[in-house]
C-alpha positions as CSV (number, residue, x, y, z in Angstrom):
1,X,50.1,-3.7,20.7
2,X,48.7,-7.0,19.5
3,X,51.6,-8.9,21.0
4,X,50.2,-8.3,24.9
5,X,47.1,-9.9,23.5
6,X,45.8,-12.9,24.9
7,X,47.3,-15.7,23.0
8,X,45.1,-18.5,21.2
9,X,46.8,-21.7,19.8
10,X,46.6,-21.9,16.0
11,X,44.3,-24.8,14.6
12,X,47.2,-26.4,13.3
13,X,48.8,-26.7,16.5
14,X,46.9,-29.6,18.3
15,X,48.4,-28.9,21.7
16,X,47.0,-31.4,24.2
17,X,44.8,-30.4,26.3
18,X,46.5,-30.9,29.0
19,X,49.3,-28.1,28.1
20,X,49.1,-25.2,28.9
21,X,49.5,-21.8,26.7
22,X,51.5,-19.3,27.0
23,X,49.5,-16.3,28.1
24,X,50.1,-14.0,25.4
25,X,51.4,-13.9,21.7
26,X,54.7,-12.1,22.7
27,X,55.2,-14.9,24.8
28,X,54.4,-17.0,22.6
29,X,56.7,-15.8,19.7
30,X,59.7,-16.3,21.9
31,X,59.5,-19.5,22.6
32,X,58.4,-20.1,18.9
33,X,61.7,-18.3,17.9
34,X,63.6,-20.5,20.5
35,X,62.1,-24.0,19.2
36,X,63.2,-22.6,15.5
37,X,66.5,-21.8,16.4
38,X,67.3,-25.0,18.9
39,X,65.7,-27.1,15.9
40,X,68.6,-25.5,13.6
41,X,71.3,-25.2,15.9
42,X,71.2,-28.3,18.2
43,X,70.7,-29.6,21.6
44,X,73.9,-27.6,22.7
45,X,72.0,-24.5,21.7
46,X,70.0,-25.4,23.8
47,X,71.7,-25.5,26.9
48,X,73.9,-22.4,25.8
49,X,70.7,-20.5,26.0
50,X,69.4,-22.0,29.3
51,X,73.1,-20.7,30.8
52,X,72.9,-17.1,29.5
53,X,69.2,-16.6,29.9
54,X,69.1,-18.1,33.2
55,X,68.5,-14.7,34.9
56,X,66.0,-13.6,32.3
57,X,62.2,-14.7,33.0
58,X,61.4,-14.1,29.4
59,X,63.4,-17.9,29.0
60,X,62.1,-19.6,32.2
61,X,60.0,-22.1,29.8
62,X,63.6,-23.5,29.0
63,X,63.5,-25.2,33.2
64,X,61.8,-28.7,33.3
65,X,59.5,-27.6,36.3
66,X,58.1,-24.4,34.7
67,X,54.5,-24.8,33.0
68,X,55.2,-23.5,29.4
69,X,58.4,-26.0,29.0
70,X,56.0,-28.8,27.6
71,X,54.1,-26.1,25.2
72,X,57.8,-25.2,24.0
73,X,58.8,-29.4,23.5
74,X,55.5,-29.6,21.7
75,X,55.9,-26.5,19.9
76,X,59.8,-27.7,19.0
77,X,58.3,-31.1,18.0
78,X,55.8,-30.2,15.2
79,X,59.4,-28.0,13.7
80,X,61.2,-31.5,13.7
81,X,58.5,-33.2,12.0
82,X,58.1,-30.7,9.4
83,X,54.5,-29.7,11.1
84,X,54.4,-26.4,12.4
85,X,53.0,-23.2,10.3
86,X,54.6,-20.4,12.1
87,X,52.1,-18.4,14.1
88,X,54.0,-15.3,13.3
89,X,54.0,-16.0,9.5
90,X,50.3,-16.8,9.6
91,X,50.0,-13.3,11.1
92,X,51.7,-11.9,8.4
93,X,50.3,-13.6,5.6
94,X,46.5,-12.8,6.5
95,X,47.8,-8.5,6.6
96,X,49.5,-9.5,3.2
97,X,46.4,-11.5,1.6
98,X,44.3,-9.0,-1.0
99,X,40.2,-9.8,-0.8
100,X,38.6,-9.3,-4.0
101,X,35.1,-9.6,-4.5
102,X,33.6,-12.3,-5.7
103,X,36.9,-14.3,-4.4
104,X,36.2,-18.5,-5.2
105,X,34.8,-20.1,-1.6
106,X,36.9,-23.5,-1.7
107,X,36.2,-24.5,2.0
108,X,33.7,-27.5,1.7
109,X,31.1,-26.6,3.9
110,X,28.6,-26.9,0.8
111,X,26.8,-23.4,1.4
């Protein structure tokens, strides 16, 4: 299953360097699906979620202390400012996208 695969950061992400990633893509899509909905829903959310999940490890990001919670604020920070392509969508749209031959090369790397 792709989700247990080692997770890279898409290029439009610019995580600092000093943040770490979550270590897989089914790790990751959680707390992408958490920054969505906390985004929509609210701070309150927020702390709803943090209360009910505190038993489940699959939220421990949500604590201050643990070491994905700044990857989530950075990853809930690109939603507010309208700058985050979903990773999961991305996923989605390269198994939708056809290949024809002779398809137009419009990156500008001049080769």
């Amino acid at each position: 299953r792709s989700e247990e695969h080692t997770f890279i950061a898409p290029l439009g992400a610019n995580v600092p360097s000093d943040v770490e990633l979550p270590p897989t893509a089914k790790m990751h899509a959680i707390i992408e699906r958490t920054a969505k909905f906390v985004c929509m829903q609210g701070a309150q959310f927020e702390i709803m979620l943090k209360t009910k999940q505190a038993r489940n490890s699959q939220f421990d990001f949500l604590r201050f202390d643990h070491y994905l919670y700044p990857y989530y604020k950075h990853i809930q920070k690109l939603m507010k400012e309208g700058r985050y392509t979903s990773y999961l969508e991305k996923k989605v749209e390269e198994k939708k996208k056809p290949v024809f031959k002779g398809e137009v090369d419009d990156d500008d790397d001049d080769d």
